[in-house]
N, C-alpha and C positions, 0 to 999 in steps of 0.2 A: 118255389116251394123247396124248402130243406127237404134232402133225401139220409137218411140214417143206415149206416151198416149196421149189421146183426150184434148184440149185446155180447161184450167181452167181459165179465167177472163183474156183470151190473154195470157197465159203463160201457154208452153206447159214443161211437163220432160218427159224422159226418160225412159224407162223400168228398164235399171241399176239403176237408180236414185231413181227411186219407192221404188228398192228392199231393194238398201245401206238405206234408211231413218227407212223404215219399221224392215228387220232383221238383217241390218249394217252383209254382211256373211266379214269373216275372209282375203281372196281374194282379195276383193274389197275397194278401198279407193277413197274417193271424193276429184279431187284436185282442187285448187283455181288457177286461173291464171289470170292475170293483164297485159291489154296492153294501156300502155300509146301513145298516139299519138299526134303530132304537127306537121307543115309544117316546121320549123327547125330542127328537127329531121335528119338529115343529113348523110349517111354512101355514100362515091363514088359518093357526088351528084344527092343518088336519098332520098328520103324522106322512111324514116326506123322506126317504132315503137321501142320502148324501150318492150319489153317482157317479165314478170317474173310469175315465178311459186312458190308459196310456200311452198317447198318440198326440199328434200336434196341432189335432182339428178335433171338435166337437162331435158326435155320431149321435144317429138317433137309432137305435136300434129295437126290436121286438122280444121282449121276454116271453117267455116258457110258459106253458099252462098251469104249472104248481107253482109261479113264483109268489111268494109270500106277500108281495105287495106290486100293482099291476098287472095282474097275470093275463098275457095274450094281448098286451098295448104294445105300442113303440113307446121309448121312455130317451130322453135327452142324457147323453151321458157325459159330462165336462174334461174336457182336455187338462189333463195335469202327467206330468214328469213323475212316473209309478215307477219303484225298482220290489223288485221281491225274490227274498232268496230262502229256495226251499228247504226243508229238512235234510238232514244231515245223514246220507247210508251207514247203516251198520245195524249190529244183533243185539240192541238193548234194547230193553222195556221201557223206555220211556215212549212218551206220546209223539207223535211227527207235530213240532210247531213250524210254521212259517214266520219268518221279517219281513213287515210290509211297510215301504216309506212310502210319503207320499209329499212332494217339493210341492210349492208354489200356492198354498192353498191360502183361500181368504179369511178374513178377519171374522164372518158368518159360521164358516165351518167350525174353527178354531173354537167358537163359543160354542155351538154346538156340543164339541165334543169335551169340552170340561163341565158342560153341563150334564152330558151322558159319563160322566166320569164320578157323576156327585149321586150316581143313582144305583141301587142295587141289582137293577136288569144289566146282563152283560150286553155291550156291541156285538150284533151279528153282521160276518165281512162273506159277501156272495161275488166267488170271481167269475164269472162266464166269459168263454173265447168266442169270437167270433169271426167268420172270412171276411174280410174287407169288401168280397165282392155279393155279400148272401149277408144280410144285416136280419134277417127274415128270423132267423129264431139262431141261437148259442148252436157253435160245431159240435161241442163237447156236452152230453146230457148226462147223467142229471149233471148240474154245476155244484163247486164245490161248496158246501156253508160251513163256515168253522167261526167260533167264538174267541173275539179278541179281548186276551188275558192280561196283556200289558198295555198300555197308551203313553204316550210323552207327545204334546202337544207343545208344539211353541210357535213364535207370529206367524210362521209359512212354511214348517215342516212337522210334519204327522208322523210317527215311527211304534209300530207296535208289533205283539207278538199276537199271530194267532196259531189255537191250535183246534182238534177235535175233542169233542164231550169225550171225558173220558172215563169211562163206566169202571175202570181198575181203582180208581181213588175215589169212591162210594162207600157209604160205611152198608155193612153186610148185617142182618136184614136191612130193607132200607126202610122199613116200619120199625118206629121207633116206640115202645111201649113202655108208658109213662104211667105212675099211678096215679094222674086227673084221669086220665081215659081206661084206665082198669083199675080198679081200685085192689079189687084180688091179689094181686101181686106183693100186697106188704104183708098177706098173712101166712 
């Protein structure tokens, strides 16, 4: 059973996760794992995440009770060569995006993802870390979900920008009053 330290600024970790940060023991490894999600997303007709891990063996790990799709299952996660590099520090206003590649992937995802390229729902990309020795549920709660803005898909590399909703580039009201829906307004 995952044990959780006390919530820091809404974000709570792990007991493993404490330890791996502080005395990184020999045992234990933090792995990263990525699940892409869309409504075309398609395996049998039902709607399937894309799932990768990056690590050089397959995990089957157990999601979180809010996860948007399996929640409270183990879910297979595919071994693929993940690099990601985070936001950039400093005091501007823009949004924090993330570069997420993603090497080696098959000819299934590849379509996948120019077919979620052809649709106006955005990809949603869900990182969860977990201890290599505690596969039992994500160190880091809640995990991260951010909407990815750019894609570039080619035979066996995936490279895109994700970043968070970002409620400053909203137009203000965000009810838009139209004279179909008030007619008042022309007189």
């Amino acid at each position: 059973m995952t044990t959780y330290l006390d919530p820091v600024n809404g974000s709570r970790i792990s007991q493993a996760y404490a330890e791996a940060m502080s005395s990184a023991p020999i045992t234990r490894v933090m792995v990263a794992t990525y699940e892409f999600r869309h409504p075309n997303f398609l395996e049998g007709g039902v709607v399937t995440p894309i799932r990768v891990v990056n690590d050089f063996t397959n995990i089957r790990a157990k999601l979180e009770s809010a996860a948007p799709v399996g929640a409270d299952t183990f879910v297979e996660f595919t071994a693929m060569p993940v690099s990601v590099n985070g936001p950039e520090e400093g005091d501007t206003s823009s949004v924090p995006s993330l570069s997420i590649n993603v090497d080696g992937v098959s000819g299934h995802i590849a379509e996948q993802l120019d077919e979620a390229l052809l649709s106006a729902t955005p990809v949603e990309v869900t990182e969860r870390i977990y201890a290599s020795d505690d596969l039992t549920a994500p160190a880091r709660m809640p995990p991260i979900t951010m909407i990815l803005r750019t894609i570039n898909v080619t035979d066996v590399t995936v490279s895109a920008q994700a970043s968070f909703y970002d409620p400053a580039n909203n137009a203000f009201p965000r009810k838009e009053y139209t004279l179909a829906e008030h007619p008042g307004l022309s007189i």
